[in-house]
N, CA, C and O atoms as a GROMACS GRO file, in nm:
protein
  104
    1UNK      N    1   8.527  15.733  10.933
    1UNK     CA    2   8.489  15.599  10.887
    1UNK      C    3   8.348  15.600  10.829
    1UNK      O    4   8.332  15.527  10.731
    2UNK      N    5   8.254  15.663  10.867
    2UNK     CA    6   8.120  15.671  10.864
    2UNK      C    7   8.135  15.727  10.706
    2UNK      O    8   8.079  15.680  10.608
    3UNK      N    9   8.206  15.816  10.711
    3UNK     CA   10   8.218  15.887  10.554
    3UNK      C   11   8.246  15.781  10.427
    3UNK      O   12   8.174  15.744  10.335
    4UNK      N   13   8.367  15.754  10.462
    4UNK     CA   14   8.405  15.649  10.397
    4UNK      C   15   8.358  15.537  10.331
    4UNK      O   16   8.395  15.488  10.224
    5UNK      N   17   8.190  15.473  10.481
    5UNK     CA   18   8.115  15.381  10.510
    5UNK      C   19   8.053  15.404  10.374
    5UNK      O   20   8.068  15.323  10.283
    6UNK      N   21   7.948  15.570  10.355
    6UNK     CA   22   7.841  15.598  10.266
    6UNK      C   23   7.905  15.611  10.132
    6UNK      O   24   7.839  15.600  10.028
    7UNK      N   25   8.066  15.639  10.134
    7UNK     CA   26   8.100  15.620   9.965
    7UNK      C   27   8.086  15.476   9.933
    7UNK      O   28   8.038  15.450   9.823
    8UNK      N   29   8.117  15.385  10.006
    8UNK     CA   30   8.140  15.264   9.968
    8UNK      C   31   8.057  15.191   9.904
    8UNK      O   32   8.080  15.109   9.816
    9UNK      N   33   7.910  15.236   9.975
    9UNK     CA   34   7.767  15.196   9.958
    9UNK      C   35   7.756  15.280   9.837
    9UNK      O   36   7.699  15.216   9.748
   10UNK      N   37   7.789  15.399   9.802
   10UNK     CA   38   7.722  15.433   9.646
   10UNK      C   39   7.829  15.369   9.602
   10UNK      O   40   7.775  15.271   9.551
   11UNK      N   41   7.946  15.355   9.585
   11UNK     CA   42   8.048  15.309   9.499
   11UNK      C   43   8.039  15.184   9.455
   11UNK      O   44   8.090  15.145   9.350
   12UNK      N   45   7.963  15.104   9.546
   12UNK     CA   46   7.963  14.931   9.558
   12UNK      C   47   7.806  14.920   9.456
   12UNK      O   48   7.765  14.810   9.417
   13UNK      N   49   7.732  15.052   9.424
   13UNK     CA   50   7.653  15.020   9.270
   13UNK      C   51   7.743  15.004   9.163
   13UNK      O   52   7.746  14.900   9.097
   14UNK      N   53   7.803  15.085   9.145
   14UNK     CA   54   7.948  15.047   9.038
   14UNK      C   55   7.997  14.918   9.061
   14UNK      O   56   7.950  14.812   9.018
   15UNK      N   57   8.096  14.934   9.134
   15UNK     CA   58   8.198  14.846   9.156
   15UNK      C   59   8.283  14.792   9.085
   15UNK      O   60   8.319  14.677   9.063
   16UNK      N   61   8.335  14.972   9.026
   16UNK     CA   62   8.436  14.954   8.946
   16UNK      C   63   8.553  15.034   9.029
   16UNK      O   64   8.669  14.997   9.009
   17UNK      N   65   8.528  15.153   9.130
   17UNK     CA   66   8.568  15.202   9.239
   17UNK      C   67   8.569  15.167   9.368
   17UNK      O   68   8.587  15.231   9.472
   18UNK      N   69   8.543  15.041   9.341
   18UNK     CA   70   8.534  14.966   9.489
   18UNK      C   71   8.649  14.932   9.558
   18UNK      O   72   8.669  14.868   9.661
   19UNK      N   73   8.688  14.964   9.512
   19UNK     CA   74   8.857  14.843   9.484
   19UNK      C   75   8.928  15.039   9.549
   19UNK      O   76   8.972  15.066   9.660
   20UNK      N   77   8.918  15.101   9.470
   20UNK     CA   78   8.995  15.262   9.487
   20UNK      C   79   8.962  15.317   9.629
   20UNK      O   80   9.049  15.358   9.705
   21UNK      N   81   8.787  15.314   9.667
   21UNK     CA   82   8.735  15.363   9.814
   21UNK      C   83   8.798  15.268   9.894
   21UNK      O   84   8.857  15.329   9.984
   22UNK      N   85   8.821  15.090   9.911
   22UNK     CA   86   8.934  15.058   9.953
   22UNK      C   87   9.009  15.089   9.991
   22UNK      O   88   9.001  15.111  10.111
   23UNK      N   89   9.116  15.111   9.935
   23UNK     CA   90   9.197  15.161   9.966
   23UNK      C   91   9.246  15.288  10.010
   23UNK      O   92   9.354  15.302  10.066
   24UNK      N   93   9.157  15.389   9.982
   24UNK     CA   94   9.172  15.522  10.079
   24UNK      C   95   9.114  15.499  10.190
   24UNK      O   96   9.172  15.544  10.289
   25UNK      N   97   8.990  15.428  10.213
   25UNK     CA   98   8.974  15.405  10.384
   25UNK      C   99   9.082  15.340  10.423
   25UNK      O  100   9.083  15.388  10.536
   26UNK      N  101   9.195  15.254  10.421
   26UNK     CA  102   9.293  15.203  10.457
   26UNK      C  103   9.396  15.330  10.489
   26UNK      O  104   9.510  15.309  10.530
   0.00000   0.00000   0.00000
């Protein structure tokens, strides 16, 4: 989860992959 946590946080500068890291932490 923790992993997941720190993509989210670089991904969520985009946040065009936000939506994609979503759904693989699920």
């Amino acid at each position: 989860m923790v992993f997941g946590f720190k993509i989210h946080l670089i991904i969520n500068d985009k946040g065009e992959i936000l939506s994609f890291c979503f759904s693989g932490l699920m």
